[in-house]
C-alpha positions in Angstrom: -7.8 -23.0 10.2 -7.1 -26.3 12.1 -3.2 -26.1 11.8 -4.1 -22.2 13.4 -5.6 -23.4 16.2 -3.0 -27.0 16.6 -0.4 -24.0 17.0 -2.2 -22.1 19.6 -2.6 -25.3 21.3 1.0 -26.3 21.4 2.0 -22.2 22.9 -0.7 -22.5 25.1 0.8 -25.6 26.1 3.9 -23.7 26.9 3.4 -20.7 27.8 -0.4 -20.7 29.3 1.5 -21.4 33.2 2.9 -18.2 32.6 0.4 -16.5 31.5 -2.1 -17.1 34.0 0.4 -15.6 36.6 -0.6 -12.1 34.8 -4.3 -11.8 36.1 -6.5 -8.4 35.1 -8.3 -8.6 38.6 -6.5 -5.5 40.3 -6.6 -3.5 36.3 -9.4 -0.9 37.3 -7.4 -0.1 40.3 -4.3 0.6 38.9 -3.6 4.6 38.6 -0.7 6.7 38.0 0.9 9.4 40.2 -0.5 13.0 39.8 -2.6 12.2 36.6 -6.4 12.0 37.4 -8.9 9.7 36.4 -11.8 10.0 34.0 -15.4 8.1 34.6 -15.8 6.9 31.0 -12.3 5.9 30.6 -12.7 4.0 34.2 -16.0 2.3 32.5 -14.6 1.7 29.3 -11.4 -0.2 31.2 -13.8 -2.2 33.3 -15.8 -3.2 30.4 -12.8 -4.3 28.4 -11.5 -6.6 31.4 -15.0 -8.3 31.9 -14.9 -9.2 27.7 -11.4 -10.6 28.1 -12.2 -12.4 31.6 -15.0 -13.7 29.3 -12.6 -14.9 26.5 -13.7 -12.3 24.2 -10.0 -10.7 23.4 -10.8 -9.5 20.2 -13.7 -7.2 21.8 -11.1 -6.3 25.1 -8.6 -5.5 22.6 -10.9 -2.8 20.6 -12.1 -1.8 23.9 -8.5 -0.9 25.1 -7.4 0.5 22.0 -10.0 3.3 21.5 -9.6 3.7 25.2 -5.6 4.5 24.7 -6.2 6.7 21.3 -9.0 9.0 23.4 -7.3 9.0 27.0 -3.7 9.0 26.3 -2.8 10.7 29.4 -5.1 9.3 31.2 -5.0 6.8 35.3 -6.0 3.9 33.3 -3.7 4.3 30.5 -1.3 2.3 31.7 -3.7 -0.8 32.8 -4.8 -0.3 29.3 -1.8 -1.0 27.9 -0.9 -4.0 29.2 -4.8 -5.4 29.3 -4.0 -4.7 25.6 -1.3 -6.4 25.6 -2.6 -9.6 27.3 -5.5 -9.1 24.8 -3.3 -9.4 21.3 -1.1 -12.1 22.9 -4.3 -14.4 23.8 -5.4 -13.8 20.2 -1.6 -15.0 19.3 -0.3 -11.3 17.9 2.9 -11.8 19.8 4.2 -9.0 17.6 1.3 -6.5 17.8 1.5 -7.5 22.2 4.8 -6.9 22.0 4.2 -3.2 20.4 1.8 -2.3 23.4 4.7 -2.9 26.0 7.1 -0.7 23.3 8.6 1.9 25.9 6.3 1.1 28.6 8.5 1.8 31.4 9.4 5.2 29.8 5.9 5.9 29.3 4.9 5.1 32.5 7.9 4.8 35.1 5.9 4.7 37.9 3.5 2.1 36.7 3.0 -1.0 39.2 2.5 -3.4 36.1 6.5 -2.7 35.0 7.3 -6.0 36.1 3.8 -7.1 34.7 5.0 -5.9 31.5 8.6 -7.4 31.3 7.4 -11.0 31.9 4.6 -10.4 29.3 7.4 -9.2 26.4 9.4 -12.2 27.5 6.4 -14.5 27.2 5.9 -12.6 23.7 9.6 -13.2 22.7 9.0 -16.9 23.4 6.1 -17.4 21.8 7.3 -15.7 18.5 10.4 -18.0 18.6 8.2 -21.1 18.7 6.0 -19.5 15.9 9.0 -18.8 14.0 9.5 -22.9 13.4 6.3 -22.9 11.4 5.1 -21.3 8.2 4.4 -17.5 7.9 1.0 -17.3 7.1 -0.2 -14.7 4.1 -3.7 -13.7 3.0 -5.1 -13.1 -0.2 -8.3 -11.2 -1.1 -9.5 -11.5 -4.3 -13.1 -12.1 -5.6 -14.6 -15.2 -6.9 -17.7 -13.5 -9.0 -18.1 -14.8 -12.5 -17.1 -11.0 -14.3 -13.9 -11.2 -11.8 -13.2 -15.0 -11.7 -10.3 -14.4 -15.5 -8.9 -11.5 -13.5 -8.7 -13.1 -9.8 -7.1 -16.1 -11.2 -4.3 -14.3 -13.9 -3.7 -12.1 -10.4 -3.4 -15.3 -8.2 -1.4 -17.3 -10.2 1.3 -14.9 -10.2 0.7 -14.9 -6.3 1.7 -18.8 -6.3 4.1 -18.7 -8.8 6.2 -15.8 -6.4 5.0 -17.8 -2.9 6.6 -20.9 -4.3 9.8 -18.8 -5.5 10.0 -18.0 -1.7 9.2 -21.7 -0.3 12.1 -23.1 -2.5 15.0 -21.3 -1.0 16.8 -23.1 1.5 16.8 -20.9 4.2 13.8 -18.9 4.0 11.4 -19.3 6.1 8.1 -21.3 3.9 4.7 -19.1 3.2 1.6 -20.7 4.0 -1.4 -18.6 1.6 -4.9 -18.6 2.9 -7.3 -17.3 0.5 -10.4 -15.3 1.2 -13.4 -14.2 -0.9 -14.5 -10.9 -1.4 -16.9 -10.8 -4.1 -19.6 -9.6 -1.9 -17.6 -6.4 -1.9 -16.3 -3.4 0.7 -18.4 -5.9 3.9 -16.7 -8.7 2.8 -13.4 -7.2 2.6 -13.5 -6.1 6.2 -14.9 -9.4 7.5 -12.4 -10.9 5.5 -9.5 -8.7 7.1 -10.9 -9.9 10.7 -10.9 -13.5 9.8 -7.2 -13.0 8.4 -6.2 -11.8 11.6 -8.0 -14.6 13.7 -5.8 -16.5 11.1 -2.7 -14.9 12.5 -1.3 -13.7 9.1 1.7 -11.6 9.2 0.2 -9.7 5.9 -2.8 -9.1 3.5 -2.3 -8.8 -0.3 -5.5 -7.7 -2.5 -7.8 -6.7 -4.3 -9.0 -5.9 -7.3 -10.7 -2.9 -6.8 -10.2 0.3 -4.9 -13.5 0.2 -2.9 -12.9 -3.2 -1.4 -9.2 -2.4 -0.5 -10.3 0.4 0.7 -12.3 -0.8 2.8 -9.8 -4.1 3.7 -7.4 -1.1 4.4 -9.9 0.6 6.8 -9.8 -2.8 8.8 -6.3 -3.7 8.5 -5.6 -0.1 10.6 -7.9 -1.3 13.2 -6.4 -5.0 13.1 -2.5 -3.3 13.2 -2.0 -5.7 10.3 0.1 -5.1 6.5 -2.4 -4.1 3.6 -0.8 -4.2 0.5 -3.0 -3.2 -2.0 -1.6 -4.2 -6.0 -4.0 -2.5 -8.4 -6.0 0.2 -6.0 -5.2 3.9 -7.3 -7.7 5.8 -5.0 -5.8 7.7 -2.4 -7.9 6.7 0.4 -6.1 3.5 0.5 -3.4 4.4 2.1 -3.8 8.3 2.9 -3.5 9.2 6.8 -2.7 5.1 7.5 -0.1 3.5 9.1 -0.2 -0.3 7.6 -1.9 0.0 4.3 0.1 0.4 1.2 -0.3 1.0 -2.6 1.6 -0.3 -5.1 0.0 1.0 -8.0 0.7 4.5 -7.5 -2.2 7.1 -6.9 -3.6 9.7 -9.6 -2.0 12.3 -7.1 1.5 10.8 -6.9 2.0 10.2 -10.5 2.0 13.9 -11.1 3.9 14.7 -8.0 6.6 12.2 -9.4 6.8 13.3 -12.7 7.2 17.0 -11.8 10.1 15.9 -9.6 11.8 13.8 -12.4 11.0 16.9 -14.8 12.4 19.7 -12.6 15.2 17.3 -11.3 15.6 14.9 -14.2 15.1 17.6 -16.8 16.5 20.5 -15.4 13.1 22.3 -16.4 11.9 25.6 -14.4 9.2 27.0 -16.3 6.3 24.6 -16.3 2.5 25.1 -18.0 -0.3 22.0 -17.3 -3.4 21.5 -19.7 -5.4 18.7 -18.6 -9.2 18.0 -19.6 -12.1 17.3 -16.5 -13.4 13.8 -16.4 -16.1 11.7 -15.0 -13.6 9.9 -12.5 -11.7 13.1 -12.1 -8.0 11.4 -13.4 -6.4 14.4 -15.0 -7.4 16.3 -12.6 -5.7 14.7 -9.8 -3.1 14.5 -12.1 -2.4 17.8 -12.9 -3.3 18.8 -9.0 -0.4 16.4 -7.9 1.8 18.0 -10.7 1.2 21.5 -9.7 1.4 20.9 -5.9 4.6 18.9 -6.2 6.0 21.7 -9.1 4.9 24.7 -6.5 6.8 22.7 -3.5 9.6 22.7 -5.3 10.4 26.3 -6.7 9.0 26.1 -10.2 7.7 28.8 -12.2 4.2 27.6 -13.5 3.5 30.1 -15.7 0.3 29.1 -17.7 -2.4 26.5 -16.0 -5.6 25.4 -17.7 -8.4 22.6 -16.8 -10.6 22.2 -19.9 -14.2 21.4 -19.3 -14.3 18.2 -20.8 -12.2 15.8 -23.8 -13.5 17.7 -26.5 -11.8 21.1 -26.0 -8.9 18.9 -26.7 -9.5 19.5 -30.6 -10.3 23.8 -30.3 -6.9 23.9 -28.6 -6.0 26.7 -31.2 -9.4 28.5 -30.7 -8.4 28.7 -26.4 -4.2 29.6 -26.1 -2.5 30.9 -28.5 1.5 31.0 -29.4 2.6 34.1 -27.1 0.5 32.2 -24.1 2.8 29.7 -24.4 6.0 31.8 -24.8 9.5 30.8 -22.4 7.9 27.9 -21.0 10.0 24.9 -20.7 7.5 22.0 -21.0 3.6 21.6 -20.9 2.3 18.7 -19.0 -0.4 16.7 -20.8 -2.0 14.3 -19.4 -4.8 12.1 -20.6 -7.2 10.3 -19.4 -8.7 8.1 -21.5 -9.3 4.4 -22.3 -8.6 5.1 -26.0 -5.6 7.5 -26.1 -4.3 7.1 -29.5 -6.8 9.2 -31.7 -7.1 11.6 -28.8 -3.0 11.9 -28.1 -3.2 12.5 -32.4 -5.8 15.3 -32.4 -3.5 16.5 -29.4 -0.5 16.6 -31.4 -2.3 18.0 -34.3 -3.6 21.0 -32.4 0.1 21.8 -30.7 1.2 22.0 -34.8 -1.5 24.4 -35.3 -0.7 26.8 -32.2 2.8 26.6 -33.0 6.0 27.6 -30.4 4.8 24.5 -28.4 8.0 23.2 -26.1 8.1 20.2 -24.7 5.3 18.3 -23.8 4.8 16.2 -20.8 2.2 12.8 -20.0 1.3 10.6 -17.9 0.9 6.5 -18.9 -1.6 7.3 -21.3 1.2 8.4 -24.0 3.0 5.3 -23.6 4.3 3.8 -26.9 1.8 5.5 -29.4 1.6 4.7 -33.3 2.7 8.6 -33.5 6.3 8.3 -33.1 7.5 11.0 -35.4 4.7 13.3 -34.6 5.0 12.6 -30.9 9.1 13.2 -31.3 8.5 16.9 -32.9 7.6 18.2 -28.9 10.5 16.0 -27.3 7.5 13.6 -25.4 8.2 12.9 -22.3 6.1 10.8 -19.9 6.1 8.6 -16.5 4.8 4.8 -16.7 4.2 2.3 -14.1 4.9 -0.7 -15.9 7.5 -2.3 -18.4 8.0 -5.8 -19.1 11.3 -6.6 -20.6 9.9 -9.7 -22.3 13.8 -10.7 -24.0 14.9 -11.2 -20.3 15.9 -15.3 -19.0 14.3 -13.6 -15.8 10.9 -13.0 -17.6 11.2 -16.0 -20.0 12.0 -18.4 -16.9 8.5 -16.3 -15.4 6.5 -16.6 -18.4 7.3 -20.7 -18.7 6.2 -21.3 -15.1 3.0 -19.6 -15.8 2.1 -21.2 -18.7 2.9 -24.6 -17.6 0.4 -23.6 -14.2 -2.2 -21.9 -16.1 -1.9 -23.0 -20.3 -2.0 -19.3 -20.9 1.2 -17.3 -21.2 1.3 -14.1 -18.5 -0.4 -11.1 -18.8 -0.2 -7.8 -16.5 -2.5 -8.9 -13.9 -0.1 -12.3 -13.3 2.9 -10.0 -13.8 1.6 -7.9 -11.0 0.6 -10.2 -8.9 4.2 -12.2 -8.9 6.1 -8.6 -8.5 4.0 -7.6 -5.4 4.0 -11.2 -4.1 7.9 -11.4 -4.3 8.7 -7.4 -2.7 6.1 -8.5 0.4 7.4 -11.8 1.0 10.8 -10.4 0.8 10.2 -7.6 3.5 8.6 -10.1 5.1 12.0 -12.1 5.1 13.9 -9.4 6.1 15.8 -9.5 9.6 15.1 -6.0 10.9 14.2 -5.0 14.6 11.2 -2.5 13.1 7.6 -3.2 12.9 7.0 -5.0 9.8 5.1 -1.5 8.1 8.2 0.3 9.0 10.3 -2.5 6.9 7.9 -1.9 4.4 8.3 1.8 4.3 11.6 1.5 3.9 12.8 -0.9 1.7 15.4 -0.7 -1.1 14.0 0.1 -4.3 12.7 -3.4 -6.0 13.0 -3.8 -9.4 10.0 -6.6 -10.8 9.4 -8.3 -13.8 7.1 -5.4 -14.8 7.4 -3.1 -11.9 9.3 -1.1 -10.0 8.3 -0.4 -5.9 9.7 1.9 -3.7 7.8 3.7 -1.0 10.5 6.2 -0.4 9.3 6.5 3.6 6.0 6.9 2.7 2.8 4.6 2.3 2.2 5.2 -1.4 4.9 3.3 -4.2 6.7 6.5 -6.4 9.2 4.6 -8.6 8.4 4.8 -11.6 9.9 4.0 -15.6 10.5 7.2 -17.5 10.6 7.5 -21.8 10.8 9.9 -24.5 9.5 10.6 -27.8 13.1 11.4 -30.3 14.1 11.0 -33.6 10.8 9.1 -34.5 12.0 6.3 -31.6 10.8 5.5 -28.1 13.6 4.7 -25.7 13.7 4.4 -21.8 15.5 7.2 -20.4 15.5 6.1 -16.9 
């Protein structure tokens, strides 16, 4: 917090003369040609000058943002803008100001402030070039309760581990982590979030659980900061946002993806999906992604079938029967399940008794099962979201460092945490002109120590491993 606030000091230093020159006092007046002017969004513009006047930026700045998301079009768009502007730059979010000012004389040609606004993205410019001789600063949400503490700390160390990767190259610019609690759950995630971006942190990595991230990603939105949550697979997260991110792919996007790898991949049309209801609704949302993604791309589904609950699993015979399942290609199974093996084995078991079975399909759950053999006799194919190739001098090198931090060797959550660590930090790095959750967006596909990320233009990670069930073996197939 101190070395925050010793940099603030040293821009204001430098850049606070300047500054000064761009006064809110004529704001309310301001008005553009032809478009008319609303009372509330006159009031609303008013009050956000008198809270930045006052020093409170963080209050002007929500004020002018809700103000420019319900009036786009409106006379005080344009002051809103740059008071906006001014706002995130007092605050230091030199990049966020500079965002505001993004096409402002296209947006608003006839605008009085167009000046305004070049000398305030120059100001910006400066201030982010004077920033840029000092370390990046990261936050970290994890919680600190006394059931979380193992987890937090496995997740955290492979945090370090990746953060001290990064510090260590020569011309990278260093990572300065600042940790923040969020054991007392979704609250403390979003005052967390705000205190992150009083911190001026470039991105947010966390947490353990969907309903704090999100919630953290409910706040990042309104902060305009990175979310990037590791473990979270509830779609909220990330669904309708612009700067919150999974890693850990949703229930919904790991059927959509393994539809596309088995119509692509496999070159299979004619598709069926059983999938059992559960309390947290998993194969569900599995098999909806599956059937939405199968539909959107042309597939016959031919035979679709949501048992009530885990137990119709073992009267499979009793419900379909072998002409049912007659010229389909594959049937995607998944399961959800914390204890997959003696239900993927009564699965199996049934498929022998209905006989002219194809192909089966899965999700994670099937991943390398005792059943081999069995498994092999339907050609099992499945996604999974994470492999550790353990015989790798990458991992080795990996697993050495953590033991020698923590005395334990690594287990997925440190894995995790070092893979999601190193992809941010190197988007982070990255020299591209775009808004840092564009760069995100859009990176190449990263390939971890245990997991593969790729956002494919979206907000939601789809790369994924792929295996198969043959000859009484387990091999990756892509």
């Amino acid at each position: 917090m101190g070395m925050m606030r010793q940099s603030r000091m040293v821009l204001s230093a430098c850049l606070l003369a300047a500054l000064v020159l761009l006064t809110p006092s004529d704001a309310v007046a301001q008005q553009r040609v032809g478009i008319p002017s609303v009372a509330k969004a006159d009031s609303s513009l008013q009050k956000g000058v008198e809270d930045f006047e006052a020093g409170q930026f963080r209050a002007a700045l929500t004020i002018f943002e809700g103000l420019l998301a319900d009036y786009p079009k409106n006379a005080s768009s344009s002051a809103a803008r740059i008071m906006a502007a001014k706002s995130a730059y007092r605050m230091g979010r030199f990049t966020l100001s500079q965002s505001f000012l993004s096409n402002f004389s296209t947006d608003f040609p006839s605008s009085g402030y167009l000046e305004e606004a070049m000398h305030l993205n120059e100001l910006a410019s400066s201030a982010l070039r004077i920033a840029s001789n000092s370390p990046q600063r990261v936050g970290i949400l994890l919680s600190l309760s006394e059931e979380d503490r193992v987890a937090s700390q496995a997740i955290f160390n492979g945090v370090r581990l990746a953060v001290e990767m990064h510090n260590s190259g020569r011309n990278s610019r260093k990572i300065k982590m600042i940790y923040r609690d969020v054991e007392d759950g979704p609250s403390a995630a979003r005052r967390a979030v705000r205190e992150l971006s009083d911190e001026g942190v470039s991105l947010i990595i966390g947490t353990l659980y969907s309903e704090e991230a999100i919630a953290a990603a409910d706040q990042a939105e309104r902060e305009r900061i990175v979310f990037i949550a590791p473990l979270a697979t509830d779609e909220r997260v990330s669904d309708s946002r612009t700067f919150s991110f999974q890693t850990n792919p949703s229930m919904r996007v790991r059927g959509e993806v393994m539809a596309r790898f088995a119509i692509n991949g496999l070159r299979l049309n004619r598709l069926g999906v059983i999938a059992a209801s559960d309390s947290r609704k998993v194969g569900e949302r599995l098999s909806d992604g599956f059937i939405e993604e199968a539909s959107r791309m042309g597939a016959d589904l031919v035979f679709i079938d949501i048992l009530p609950d885990e137990s119709y699993w073992y009267r499979l015979p009793d419900l379909i029967t072998a002409d049912t399942l007659d010229g389909i290609d594959a049937l995607y199974v998944p399961l959800a399940t914390r204890d997959p093996i003696p239900l993927a084995g009564a699965i199996l078991s049934s498929f022998d008794r209905v006989g002219r079975v194809p192909r089966l399909l899965g999700n994670s759950a099937w991943h390398d099962l005792p059943q081999r053999a069995h498994a092999s006799v339907y050609t099992t194919t499945y996604s999974n979201d994470f492999l550790v190739d353990e015989e790798s001098s990458t991992y080795r090198e990996f697993a050495e460092s953590y033991f020698y931090l923590s005395g334990t060797p690594p287990d997925r959550l440190g894995i995790t945490g070092y893979d999601v660590t190193t992809f941010s930090l190197r988007a982070l790095s990255r020299q591209d002109s775009r808004q840092l959750h564009d760069v995100v967006r859009n990176m190449p596909a990263f390939e971890g120590l245990g997991m593969r990320i790729h956002f494919e233009g979206g907000n939601v990670n789809r790369y994924m491993f792929y295996h198969r069930y043959r000859n009484g073996t387990l091999a990756l197939i892509r």
